[in-house]
N, C-alpha and C positions, 0 to 999 in steps of 0.2 A: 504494500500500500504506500500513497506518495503521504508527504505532513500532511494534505489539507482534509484525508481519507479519516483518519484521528477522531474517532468520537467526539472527544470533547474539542476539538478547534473546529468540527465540523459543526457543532452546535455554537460555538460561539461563531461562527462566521455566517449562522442561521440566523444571530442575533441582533451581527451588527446589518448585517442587510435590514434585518425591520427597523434597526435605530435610524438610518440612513433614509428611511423613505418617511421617520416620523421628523426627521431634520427638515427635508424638504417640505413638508405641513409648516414646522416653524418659521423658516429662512422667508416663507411666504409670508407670515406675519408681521415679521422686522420688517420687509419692507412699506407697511404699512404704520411703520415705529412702533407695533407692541413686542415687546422684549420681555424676556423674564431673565432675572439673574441666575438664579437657580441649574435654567436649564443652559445657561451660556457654560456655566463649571461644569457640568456635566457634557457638555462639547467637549472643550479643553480636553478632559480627561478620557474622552472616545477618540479622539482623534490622535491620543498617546496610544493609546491600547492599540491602534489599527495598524499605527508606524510599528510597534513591537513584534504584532502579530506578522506582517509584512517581513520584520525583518527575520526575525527568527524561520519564516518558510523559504526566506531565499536560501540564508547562507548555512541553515540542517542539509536541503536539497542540495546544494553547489558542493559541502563538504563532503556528502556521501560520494557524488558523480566524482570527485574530482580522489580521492582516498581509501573507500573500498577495496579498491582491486588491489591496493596493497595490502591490507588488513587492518586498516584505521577507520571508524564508524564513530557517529555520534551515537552517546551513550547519553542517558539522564542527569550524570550527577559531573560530567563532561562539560568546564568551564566554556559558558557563551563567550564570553571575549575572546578565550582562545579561538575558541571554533572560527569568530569573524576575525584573527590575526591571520589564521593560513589559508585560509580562503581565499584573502587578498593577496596574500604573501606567493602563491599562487599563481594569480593572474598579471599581478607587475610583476615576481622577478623570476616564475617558472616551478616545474615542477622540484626539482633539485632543490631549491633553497627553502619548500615549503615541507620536503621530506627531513629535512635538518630541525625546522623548526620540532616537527613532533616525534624528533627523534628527543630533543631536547627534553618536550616536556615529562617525557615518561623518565625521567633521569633519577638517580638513585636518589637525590633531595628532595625532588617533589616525589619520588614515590613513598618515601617514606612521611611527607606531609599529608600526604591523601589514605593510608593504608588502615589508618584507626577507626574508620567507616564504615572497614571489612567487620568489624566488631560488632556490626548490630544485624549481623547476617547467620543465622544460628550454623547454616551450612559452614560459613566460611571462619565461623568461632571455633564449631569444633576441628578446624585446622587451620586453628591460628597462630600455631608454635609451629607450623611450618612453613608458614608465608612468614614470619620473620626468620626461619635459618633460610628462608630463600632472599631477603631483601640483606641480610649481612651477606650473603656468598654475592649478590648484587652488586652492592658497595665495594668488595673485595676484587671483583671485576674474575667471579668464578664462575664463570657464566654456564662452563658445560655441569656444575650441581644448578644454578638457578634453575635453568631451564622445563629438566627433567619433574623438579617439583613444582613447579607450578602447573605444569600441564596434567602432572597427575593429581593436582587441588584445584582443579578445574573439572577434568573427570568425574571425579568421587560428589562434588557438590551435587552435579547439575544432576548425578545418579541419585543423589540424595531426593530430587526436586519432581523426578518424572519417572525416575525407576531405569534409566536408559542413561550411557556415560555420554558424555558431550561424542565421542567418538561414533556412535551408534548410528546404523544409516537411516532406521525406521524413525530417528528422533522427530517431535515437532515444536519447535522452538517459537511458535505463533504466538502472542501475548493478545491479550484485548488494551487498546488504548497505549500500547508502548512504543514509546523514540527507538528502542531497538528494533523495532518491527518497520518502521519508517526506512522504503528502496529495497525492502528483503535487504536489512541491513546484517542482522544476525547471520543469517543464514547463508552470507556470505563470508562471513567470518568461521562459520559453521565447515564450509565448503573446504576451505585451508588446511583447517584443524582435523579434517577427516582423510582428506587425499591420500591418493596409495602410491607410498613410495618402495615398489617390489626389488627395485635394483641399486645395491651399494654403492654410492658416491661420495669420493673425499674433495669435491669440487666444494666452495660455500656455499648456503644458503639464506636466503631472507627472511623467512617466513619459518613460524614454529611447527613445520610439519608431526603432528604427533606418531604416527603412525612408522615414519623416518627414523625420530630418534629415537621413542621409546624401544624399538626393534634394532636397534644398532643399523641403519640401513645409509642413515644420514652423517655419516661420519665428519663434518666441519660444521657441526651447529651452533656450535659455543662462540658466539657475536655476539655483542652491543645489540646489532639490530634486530637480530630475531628474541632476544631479552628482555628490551623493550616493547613488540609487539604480543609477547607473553605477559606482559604485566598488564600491557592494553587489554587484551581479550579475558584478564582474572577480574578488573572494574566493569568490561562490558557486563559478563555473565554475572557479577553482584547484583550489577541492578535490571537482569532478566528477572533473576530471583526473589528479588523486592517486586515485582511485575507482577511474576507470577504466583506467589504466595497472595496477595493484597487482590489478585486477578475476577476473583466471584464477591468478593464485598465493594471495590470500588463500582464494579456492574451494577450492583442493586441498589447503591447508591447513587449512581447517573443517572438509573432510570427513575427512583424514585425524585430524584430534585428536577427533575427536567421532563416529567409528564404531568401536563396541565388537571387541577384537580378537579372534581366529580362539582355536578353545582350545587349537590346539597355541601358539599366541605368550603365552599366561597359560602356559603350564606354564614356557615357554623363561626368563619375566619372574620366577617364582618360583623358577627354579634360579638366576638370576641376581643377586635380594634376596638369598638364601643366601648367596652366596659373596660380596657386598657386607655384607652381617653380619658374616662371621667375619673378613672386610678388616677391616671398623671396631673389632672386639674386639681384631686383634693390635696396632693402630695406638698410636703412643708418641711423644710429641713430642720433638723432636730438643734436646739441649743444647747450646747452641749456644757454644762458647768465645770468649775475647776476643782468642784466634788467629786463629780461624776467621776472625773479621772483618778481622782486619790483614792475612790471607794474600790476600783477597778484595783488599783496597783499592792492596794491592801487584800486583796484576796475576797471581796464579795461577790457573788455568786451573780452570771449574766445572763438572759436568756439565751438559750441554744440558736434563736432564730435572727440576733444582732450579729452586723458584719464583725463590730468588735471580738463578739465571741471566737468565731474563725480566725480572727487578727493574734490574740490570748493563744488560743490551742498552737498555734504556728508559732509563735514563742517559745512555748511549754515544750513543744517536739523538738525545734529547735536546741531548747537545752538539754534535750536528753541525747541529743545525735540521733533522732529518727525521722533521718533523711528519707526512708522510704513511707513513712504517713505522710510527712511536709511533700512529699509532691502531689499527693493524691487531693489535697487543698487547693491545687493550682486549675484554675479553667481551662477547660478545651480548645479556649482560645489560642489560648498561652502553650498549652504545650498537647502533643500528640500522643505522647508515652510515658507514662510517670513511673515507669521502670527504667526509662532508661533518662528521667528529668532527677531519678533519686540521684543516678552517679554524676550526674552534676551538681548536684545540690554538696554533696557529701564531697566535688572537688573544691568547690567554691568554702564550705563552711568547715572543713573539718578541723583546719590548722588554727579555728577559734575557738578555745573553752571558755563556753559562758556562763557567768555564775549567778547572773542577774538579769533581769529589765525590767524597764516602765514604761508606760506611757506617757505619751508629751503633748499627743493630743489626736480628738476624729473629728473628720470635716463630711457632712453630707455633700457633697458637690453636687449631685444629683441626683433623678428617683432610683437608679437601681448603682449608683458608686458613691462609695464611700472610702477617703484617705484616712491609716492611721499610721503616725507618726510615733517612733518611743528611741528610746537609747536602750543600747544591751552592754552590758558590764561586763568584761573580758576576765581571766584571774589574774594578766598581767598588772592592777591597773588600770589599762585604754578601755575606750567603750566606743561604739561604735552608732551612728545613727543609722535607722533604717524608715523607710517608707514603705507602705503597703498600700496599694490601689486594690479594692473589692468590687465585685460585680457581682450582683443578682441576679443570676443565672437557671436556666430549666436544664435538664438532663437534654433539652437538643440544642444547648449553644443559642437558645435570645433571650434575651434582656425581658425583665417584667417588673413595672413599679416595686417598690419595695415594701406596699401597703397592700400584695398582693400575695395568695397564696401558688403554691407550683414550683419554686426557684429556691436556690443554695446561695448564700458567698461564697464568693471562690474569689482567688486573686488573679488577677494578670499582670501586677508590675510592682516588681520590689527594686527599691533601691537605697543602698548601702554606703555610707561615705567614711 
Protein backbone atom coordinates (compact mmCIF):
# COMPACT_ATOMS: atom_id res chain seq x y z
CA UNK A 1 0.00 0.00 0.00
CA UNK A 2 1.39 3.61 -0.85
CA UNK A 3 1.05 6.52 2.61
CA UNK A 4 -2.06 7.81 1.44
CA UNK A 5 -3.66 3.94 1.53
CA UNK A 6 -3.06 4.23 5.75
CA UNK A 7 -6.37 4.05 7.43
CA UNK A 8 -5.82 6.78 9.56
CA UNK A 9 -4.28 9.48 6.88
CA UNK A 10 -6.95 8.15 4.78
CA UNK A 11 -9.56 9.21 7.13
CA UNK A 12 -7.86 12.22 7.96
CA UNK A 13 -7.47 13.21 4.25
CA UNK A 14 -11.41 12.38 4.22
CA UNK A 15 -11.58 15.03 6.72
CA UNK A 16 -9.60 17.74 5.50
CA UNK A 17 -11.55 17.46 2.06
CA UNK A 18 -14.89 18.21 4.08
CA UNK A 19 -12.87 21.10 6.17
CA UNK A 20 -11.87 22.57 2.68
CA UNK A 21 -15.31 22.63 1.16
CA UNK A 22 -16.77 24.09 4.75
CA UNK A 23 -13.63 26.93 4.17
CA UNK A 24 -15.04 27.61 0.83
CA UNK A 25 -18.95 28.31 2.67
CA UNK A 26 -16.66 30.67 4.81
CA UNK A 27 -14.16 32.48 2.58
CA UNK A 28 -17.78 33.34 0.82
CA UNK A 29 -18.74 35.01 4.00
CA UNK A 30 -15.54 37.21 4.45
CA UNK A 31 -16.16 38.43 1.56
CA UNK A 32 -19.11 39.81 2.43
CA UNK A 33 -16.82 41.15 5.86
CA UNK A 34 -18.44 38.46 8.26
CA UNK A 35 -15.47 36.90 9.91
CA UNK A 36 -15.35 34.98 12.97
CA UNK A 37 -12.18 34.72 14.97
CA UNK A 38 -12.50 31.46 16.10
CA UNK A 39 -12.62 29.90 12.81
CA UNK A 40 -9.73 32.19 11.38
CA UNK A 41 -7.34 29.82 14.20
CA UNK A 42 -8.63 27.20 13.26
CA UNK A 43 -7.48 27.89 9.47
CA UNK A 44 -4.06 28.63 10.71
CA UNK A 45 -3.82 25.42 12.31
CA UNK A 46 -5.60 23.34 9.15
CA UNK A 47 -3.53 24.77 6.94
CA UNK A 48 -0.39 23.59 9.22
CA UNK A 49 -1.77 20.19 9.45
CA UNK A 50 -2.08 19.92 5.57
CA UNK A 51 1.78 21.28 4.92
CA UNK A 52 2.69 18.30 7.55
CA UNK A 53 0.55 15.93 6.05
CA UNK A 54 1.81 16.89 2.44
CA UNK A 55 5.17 16.68 3.77
CA UNK A 56 5.50 13.75 5.41
CA UNK A 57 3.65 11.63 2.14
CA UNK A 58 6.25 13.20 -0.08
CA UNK A 59 9.58 12.44 1.60
CA UNK A 60 8.18 8.59 3.57
CA UNK A 61 7.34 7.86 -0.45
CA UNK A 62 10.66 9.53 -2.11
CA UNK A 63 12.80 7.69 0.94
CA UNK A 64 11.25 4.35 0.37
CA UNK A 65 11.78 4.62 -3.95
CA UNK A 66 14.93 6.07 -3.57
CA UNK A 67 16.56 3.26 -0.36
CA UNK A 68 14.68 0.18 -0.24
CA UNK A 69 16.48 -1.60 -2.67
CA UNK A 70 19.33 -1.24 -0.42
CA UNK A 71 17.71 -2.37 2.76
CA UNK A 72 16.87 1.05 4.26
CA UNK A 73 12.93 1.75 4.88
CA UNK A 74 11.11 4.18 6.84
CA UNK A 75 10.24 2.71 10.02
CA UNK A 76 7.92 4.42 12.90
CA UNK A 77 10.04 5.46 15.41
CA UNK A 78 12.63 6.59 12.26
CA UNK A 79 13.75 10.29 12.89
CA UNK A 80 11.49 12.62 10.27
CA UNK A 81 14.30 15.09 9.81
CA UNK A 82 16.60 12.58 9.17
CA UNK A 83 14.22 10.99 6.64
CA UNK A 84 14.00 14.79 4.94
CA UNK A 85 18.05 15.05 5.33
CA UNK A 86 18.65 12.01 2.78
CA UNK A 87 16.10 12.47 0.75
CA UNK A 88 17.48 15.75 -0.23
CA UNK A 89 20.97 14.71 0.27
CA UNK A 90 19.99 12.46 -2.56
CA UNK A 91 18.64 14.44 -5.10
CA UNK A 92 21.55 17.46 -4.86
CA UNK A 93 24.51 15.48 -4.28
CA UNK A 94 23.57 11.63 -5.45
CA UNK A 95 23.06 8.51 -4.50
CA UNK A 96 26.65 7.83 -2.99
CA UNK A 97 26.67 10.69 -0.47
CA UNK A 98 23.19 9.84 0.71
CA UNK A 99 24.33 6.18 1.38
CA UNK A 100 27.08 7.72 3.63
CA UNK A 101 24.71 9.70 5.32
CA UNK A 102 22.70 6.43 6.70
CA UNK A 103 25.54 4.76 6.88
CA UNK A 104 26.23 7.34 9.41
CA UNK A 105 23.22 7.21 11.35
CA UNK A 106 23.10 3.75 12.31
CA UNK A 107 26.76 4.38 13.90
CA UNK A 108 27.67 2.71 17.18
CA UNK A 109 26.73 6.24 19.17
CA UNK A 110 23.43 6.65 17.98
CA UNK A 111 22.86 3.18 18.02
CA UNK A 112 23.53 2.85 21.38
CA UNK A 113 21.36 6.35 21.99
CA UNK A 114 18.33 4.63 20.40
CA UNK A 115 18.62 0.85 21.64
CA UNK A 116 16.91 1.55 25.28
CA UNK A 117 13.48 1.58 23.39
CA UNK A 118 14.33 -2.14 22.41
CA UNK A 119 13.29 -2.36 26.20
CA UNK A 120 9.74 -1.91 26.07
CA UNK A 121 9.44 -4.76 23.59
CA UNK A 122 8.83 -7.89 25.73
CA UNK A 123 10.29 -9.97 22.58
CA UNK A 124 13.20 -7.94 22.27
CA UNK A 125 13.63 -7.72 26.45
CA UNK A 126 13.92 -11.19 26.60
CA UNK A 127 17.03 -10.78 24.53
CA UNK A 128 18.27 -7.88 25.68
CA UNK A 129 21.72 -9.05 27.14
CA UNK A 130 22.36 -9.96 23.63
CA UNK A 131 21.67 -6.95 21.79
CA UNK A 132 24.01 -5.32 24.19
CA UNK A 133 27.10 -8.16 23.62
CA UNK A 134 26.08 -7.27 20.01
CA UNK A 135 26.23 -3.23 20.34
CA UNK A 136 29.80 -3.78 22.46
CA UNK A 137 31.28 -6.21 19.67
CA UNK A 138 29.64 -3.19 17.47
CA UNK A 139 31.68 -0.44 19.16
CA UNK A 140 34.70 -2.99 19.17
CA UNK A 141 34.38 -3.00 15.25
CA UNK A 142 33.74 -7.06 15.69
CA UNK A 143 31.52 -7.03 13.36
CA UNK A 144 31.71 -10.99 12.08
CA UNK A 145 30.06 -11.71 16.26
CA UNK A 146 27.74 -8.45 15.76
CA UNK A 147 26.21 -9.72 12.82
CA UNK A 148 25.56 -13.28 13.49
CA UNK A 149 23.48 -12.18 16.80
CA UNK A 150 21.49 -9.86 15.71
CA UNK A 151 20.10 -11.79 12.95
CA UNK A 152 19.53 -14.43 15.19
CA UNK A 153 17.43 -11.74 17.69
CA UNK A 154 15.60 -10.96 14.88
CA UNK A 155 14.72 -14.45 14.15
CA UNK A 156 13.68 -15.69 17.47
CA UNK A 157 11.50 -12.30 18.15
CA UNK A 158 9.51 -12.17 15.12
CA UNK A 159 9.01 -16.20 15.88
CA UNK A 160 8.03 -15.08 19.01
CA UNK A 161 5.32 -12.72 17.36
CA UNK A 162 3.80 -15.18 14.51
CA UNK A 163 5.08 -18.53 15.32
CA UNK A 164 7.27 -18.29 11.96
CA UNK A 165 11.35 -16.83 12.08
CA UNK A 166 11.69 -13.77 10.02
CA UNK A 167 13.40 -16.32 7.79
CA UNK A 168 10.36 -18.37 6.94
CA UNK A 169 8.81 -18.18 3.22
CA UNK A 170 5.18 -18.67 4.30
CA UNK A 171 5.63 -15.48 6.73
CA UNK A 172 3.13 -12.44 6.56
CA UNK A 173 4.58 -9.45 7.79
CA UNK A 174 1.03 -7.29 6.63
CA UNK A 175 0.30 -4.86 9.66
CA UNK A 176 -3.06 -2.91 9.67
CA UNK A 177 -2.28 0.83 9.63
CA UNK A 178 1.79 0.43 9.72
CA UNK A 179 4.62 2.90 8.09
CA UNK A 180 6.34 -0.51 7.78
CA UNK A 181 3.68 -1.68 5.54
CA UNK A 182 3.86 1.67 3.46
CA UNK A 183 5.77 0.57 -0.73
CA UNK A 184 5.74 -3.36 0.62
CA UNK A 185 8.38 -1.77 2.75
CA UNK A 186 8.97 -4.78 5.19
CA UNK A 187 8.73 -7.05 2.83
CA UNK A 188 11.26 -5.83 1.03
CA UNK A 189 13.41 -5.97 3.65
CA UNK A 190 11.89 -9.38 4.30
CA UNK A 191 13.16 -10.37 0.74
CA UNK A 192 17.15 -9.77 1.65
CA UNK A 193 16.93 -11.35 4.94
CA UNK A 194 15.48 -14.53 3.31
CA UNK A 195 17.54 -14.81 -0.18
CA UNK A 196 19.36 -18.19 -0.96
CA UNK A 197 22.79 -17.93 -0.94
CA UNK A 198 23.41 -21.81 -2.00
CA UNK A 199 27.16 -21.11 -3.25
CA UNK A 200 30.31 -20.03 -1.08
CA UNK A 201 31.70 -16.60 -1.68
CA UNK A 202 34.79 -14.87 -0.19
CA UNK A 203 33.87 -11.82 -2.57
CA UNK A 204 32.19 -8.90 0.12
CA UNK A 205 28.83 -8.33 0.74
CA UNK A 206 26.37 -5.48 1.50
CA UNK A 207 23.41 -6.77 2.67
CA UNK A 208 22.81 -9.03 5.94
CA UNK A 209 22.05 -12.01 3.97
CA UNK A 210 20.85 -14.51 6.69
CA UNK A 211 20.75 -17.45 5.00
CA UNK A 212 24.69 -16.66 3.60
CA UNK A 213 26.02 -16.28 6.86
CA UNK A 214 24.32 -18.11 9.22
CA UNK A 215 25.34 -21.37 6.94
CA UNK A 216 28.95 -20.39 6.43
CA UNK A 217 28.16 -19.71 2.71
CA UNK A 218 28.99 -15.96 2.97
CA UNK A 219 32.27 -15.85 3.95
CA UNK A 220 33.25 -11.79 3.82
CA UNK A 221 30.24 -10.50 5.90
CA UNK A 222 31.88 -8.85 8.67
CA UNK A 223 31.56 -4.91 7.25
CA UNK A 224 30.53 -1.75 8.62
CA UNK A 225 27.98 -1.89 6.08
CA UNK A 226 26.13 -4.99 6.36
CA UNK A 227 26.40 -4.08 10.53
CA UNK A 228 24.68 -1.40 10.04
CA UNK A 229 21.95 -2.48 7.81
CA UNK A 230 21.47 -5.39 10.63
CA UNK A 231 20.89 -2.92 13.25
CA UNK A 232 18.49 -1.01 10.75
CA UNK A 233 16.40 -4.12 10.11
CA UNK A 234 16.49 -5.12 14.44
CA UNK A 235 14.59 -1.19 14.85
CA UNK A 236 12.59 -1.90 11.66
CA UNK A 237 11.11 -5.20 13.20
CA UNK A 238 10.73 -3.59 16.94
CA UNK A 239 8.22 -1.44 15.67
CA UNK A 240 6.59 -4.31 13.31
CA UNK A 241 6.15 -5.72 16.68
CA UNK A 242 4.63 -2.78 18.56
CA UNK A 243 2.35 -2.89 15.07
CA UNK A 244 1.48 -5.89 15.45
CA UNK A 245 0.97 -6.70 19.00
CA UNK A 246 -1.28 -3.19 19.42
CA UNK A 247 -2.75 -4.46 15.62
CA UNK A 248 -6.72 -5.77 16.80
CA UNK A 249 -7.18 -2.88 19.78
CA UNK A 250 -5.95 0.09 17.70
CA UNK A 251 -8.60 -1.49 14.87
CA UNK A 252 -11.44 -1.30 17.27
CA UNK A 253 -10.48 1.78 18.33
CA UNK A 254 -10.42 3.48 14.79
CA UNK A 255 -13.49 2.05 14.04
CA UNK A 256 -15.19 2.99 17.12
CA UNK A 257 -13.85 6.89 17.11
CA UNK A 258 -14.53 7.38 13.53
CA UNK A 259 -18.04 5.68 12.91
CA UNK A 260 -20.74 8.30 13.20
CA UNK A 261 -23.16 7.45 16.16
CA UNK A 262 -26.74 5.98 16.04
CA UNK A 263 -29.30 9.18 16.40
CA UNK A 264 -30.73 7.98 19.41
CA UNK A 265 -26.78 8.37 21.02
CA UNK A 266 -26.62 12.29 19.46
CA UNK A 267 -29.90 12.83 21.27
CA UNK A 268 -28.50 10.97 24.77
CA UNK A 269 -24.81 13.33 23.84
CA UNK A 270 -27.04 16.41 23.67
CA UNK A 271 -29.15 15.99 26.94
CA UNK A 272 -25.80 15.21 28.36
CA UNK A 273 -23.97 18.80 26.80
CA UNK A 274 -27.02 20.26 28.71
CA UNK A 275 -26.69 19.23 31.83
CA UNK A 276 -22.74 19.66 31.49
CA UNK A 277 -23.64 23.44 30.63
CA UNK A 278 -25.75 24.25 33.41
CA UNK A 279 -22.80 22.07 35.75
CA UNK A 280 -20.21 24.75 34.28
CA UNK A 281 -22.73 27.90 34.87
CA UNK A 282 -23.28 27.00 38.63
CA UNK A 283 -19.48 26.15 39.01
CA UNK A 284 -17.56 28.60 41.65
CA UNK A 285 -14.01 28.27 42.69
CA UNK A 286 -13.40 27.38 46.07
CA UNK A 287 -11.76 29.85 48.68
CA UNK A 288 -9.49 28.20 49.87
CA UNK A 289 -8.29 29.44 53.72
CA UNK A 290 -4.87 29.43 55.22
CA UNK A 291 -6.62 26.84 57.74
CA UNK A 292 -7.79 24.92 55.34
CA UNK A 293 -4.11 24.31 54.45
CA UNK A 294 -2.79 23.83 58.15
CA UNK A 295 -5.70 21.53 58.82
CA UNK A 296 -4.43 19.44 55.65
CA UNK A 297 -0.68 19.45 56.71
CA UNK A 298 -1.72 18.51 60.29
CA UNK A 299 -3.17 15.26 59.27
CA UNK A 300 -7.01 15.96 59.09
CA UNK A 301 -8.96 13.78 57.21
CA UNK A 302 -10.02 14.81 53.24
CA UNK A 303 -12.73 13.73 51.21
CA UNK A 304 -11.61 10.95 48.98
CA UNK A 305 -13.41 12.95 46.15
CA UNK A 306 -11.00 16.54 46.52
CA UNK A 307 -8.23 16.95 43.99
CA UNK A 308 -6.22 17.78 47.18
CA UNK A 309 -6.89 14.22 48.21
CA UNK A 310 -5.19 12.77 45.19
CA UNK A 311 -2.55 15.64 45.43
CA UNK A 312 -1.86 14.09 49.60
CA UNK A 313 -1.99 10.37 48.41
CA UNK A 314 0.87 11.34 45.64
CA UNK A 315 2.96 12.76 48.50
CA UNK A 316 2.23 9.91 50.82
CA UNK A 317 3.50 7.34 47.89
CA UNK A 318 5.94 9.49 47.09
CA UNK A 319 7.46 9.08 50.53
CA UNK A 320 7.31 5.77 50.70
CA UNK A 321 9.05 5.15 47.13
CA UNK A 322 5.99 3.71 45.55
CA UNK A 323 6.62 4.74 42.34
CA UNK A 324 4.50 2.09 40.92
CA UNK A 325 0.95 3.43 42.75
CA UNK A 326 2.34 7.25 41.91
CA UNK A 327 1.94 6.58 38.30
CA UNK A 328 -1.26 4.95 38.39
CA UNK A 329 -2.55 8.69 39.76
CA UNK A 330 -1.36 10.19 36.48
CA UNK A 331 -4.04 10.70 33.51
CA UNK A 332 -4.25 9.09 30.36
CA UNK A 333 -3.51 12.11 29.07
CA UNK A 334 -0.29 12.35 30.54
CA UNK A 335 0.84 9.07 30.18
CA UNK A 336 0.18 5.71 28.00
CA UNK A 337 1.79 3.12 30.41
CA UNK A 338 2.05 3.59 34.00
CA UNK A 339 4.36 0.42 34.07
CA UNK A 340 6.44 1.76 32.21
CA UNK A 341 5.76 5.85 33.63
CA UNK A 342 6.70 3.97 37.38
CA UNK A 343 10.45 3.51 35.84
CA UNK A 344 10.52 6.96 35.32
CA UNK A 345 9.10 8.10 38.02
CA UNK A 346 11.53 5.88 40.24
CA UNK A 347 14.47 7.59 37.76
CA UNK A 348 13.49 10.96 38.36
CA UNK A 349 12.71 10.44 42.30
CA UNK A 350 14.70 7.97 43.73
CA UNK A 351 18.10 9.67 44.40
CA UNK A 352 15.48 11.94 46.95
CA UNK A 353 14.65 10.60 50.42
CA UNK A 354 11.87 12.46 51.63
CA UNK A 355 11.01 12.81 55.12
CA UNK A 356 8.48 15.44 54.95
CA UNK A 357 5.84 17.83 53.02
CA UNK A 358 3.39 20.59 53.19
CA UNK A 359 1.31 22.32 51.57
CA UNK A 360 1.65 25.89 50.28
CA UNK A 361 -1.24 26.13 48.69
CA UNK A 362 -4.70 24.99 45.99
CA UNK A 363 -5.80 27.20 43.26
CA UNK A 364 -9.22 26.02 41.58
CA UNK A 365 -8.24 27.46 38.14
CA UNK A 366 -11.17 25.84 36.64
CA UNK A 367 -14.23 23.52 36.77
CA UNK A 368 -12.42 20.39 36.21
CA UNK A 369 -8.29 21.73 37.23
CA UNK A 370 -7.13 22.37 40.19
CA UNK A 371 -3.06 23.44 41.16
CA UNK A 372 -1.57 22.22 44.37
CA UNK A 373 1.58 23.74 45.24
CA UNK A 374 3.74 22.40 48.65
CA UNK A 375 7.46 21.99 49.59
CA UNK A 376 8.99 18.28 50.21
CA UNK A 377 11.60 18.09 52.83
CA UNK A 378 14.74 16.18 51.75
CA UNK A 379 16.91 14.27 54.84
CA UNK A 380 19.65 16.22 53.48
CA UNK A 381 18.35 19.42 54.79
CA UNK A 382 17.15 20.93 50.99
CA UNK A 383 13.46 20.75 50.08
CA UNK A 384 12.21 20.95 47.01
CA UNK A 385 9.09 22.66 45.51
CA UNK A 386 6.67 20.85 43.43
CA UNK A 387 3.55 21.77 41.56
CA UNK A 388 0.75 19.46 40.69
CA UNK A 389 -1.90 20.24 37.81
CA UNK A 390 -5.22 17.81 38.44
CA UNK A 391 -7.89 17.15 36.14
CA UNK A 392 -11.39 15.76 36.46
CA UNK A 393 -11.20 13.14 34.53
CA UNK A 394 -13.95 9.89 33.37
CA UNK A 395 -12.28 6.49 32.80
CA UNK A 396 -12.49 7.75 28.80
CA UNK A 397 -10.13 10.77 28.98
CA UNK A 398 -12.83 14.01 29.10
CA UNK A 399 -13.08 16.41 31.21
CA UNK A 400 -16.42 16.80 33.47
CA UNK A 401 -17.36 19.97 35.87
CA UNK A 402 -16.16 19.13 39.11
CA UNK A 403 -19.61 19.58 40.77
CA UNK A 404 -20.39 16.49 38.67
CA UNK A 405 -20.48 12.98 39.30
CA UNK A 406 -18.43 10.16 36.74
CA UNK A 407 -14.64 11.57 36.98
CA UNK A 408 -11.40 10.81 39.06
CA UNK A 409 -8.36 13.55 39.78
CA UNK A 410 -5.64 12.50 38.19
CA UNK A 411 -2.65 14.64 37.26
CA UNK A 412 -1.12 15.70 34.13
CA UNK A 413 1.61 18.01 35.03
CA UNK A 414 4.14 18.03 37.89
CA UNK A 415 6.76 20.35 38.24
CA UNK A 416 9.74 20.36 40.52
CA UNK A 417 12.34 23.15 41.08
Amino acid sequence: MNFDELPTVKHLCENITGFKILLKIYNFFCFFGLKNKKFDEMKEKFDDLCKKLDEHRKYVTKFNKYFSDEGWIVYDSLNFDFIKKAVESFESDGKEEAQKLLLDYFSPENVEKEIFRLKFCKELTDRYRFIEFALTDYKAERYYSTIPLLLMIIDGAVSDVVQRGFHAESIDLNVWDAVTSVDNGINSVKEIFQKSRKKTTTEPISFPYRHGILHGKDLSYDNYEVAAKTWCFLFIVHDWIRSKSTEKTRKVKFIEETTPPRFEELLDRLKSNKKIKDKLEEWEARRISEQYIKDINEGVALDKFLPEYTALEYFNLWLRKNFGHMSTLYSSLWIDNPKKYAGELRELYNKWDVIRFEFLSIDDVAPAITEVKAKVYLDNGEYKKCRLRLIYETDNGDLLPRNMDGATWRIVLKDIE
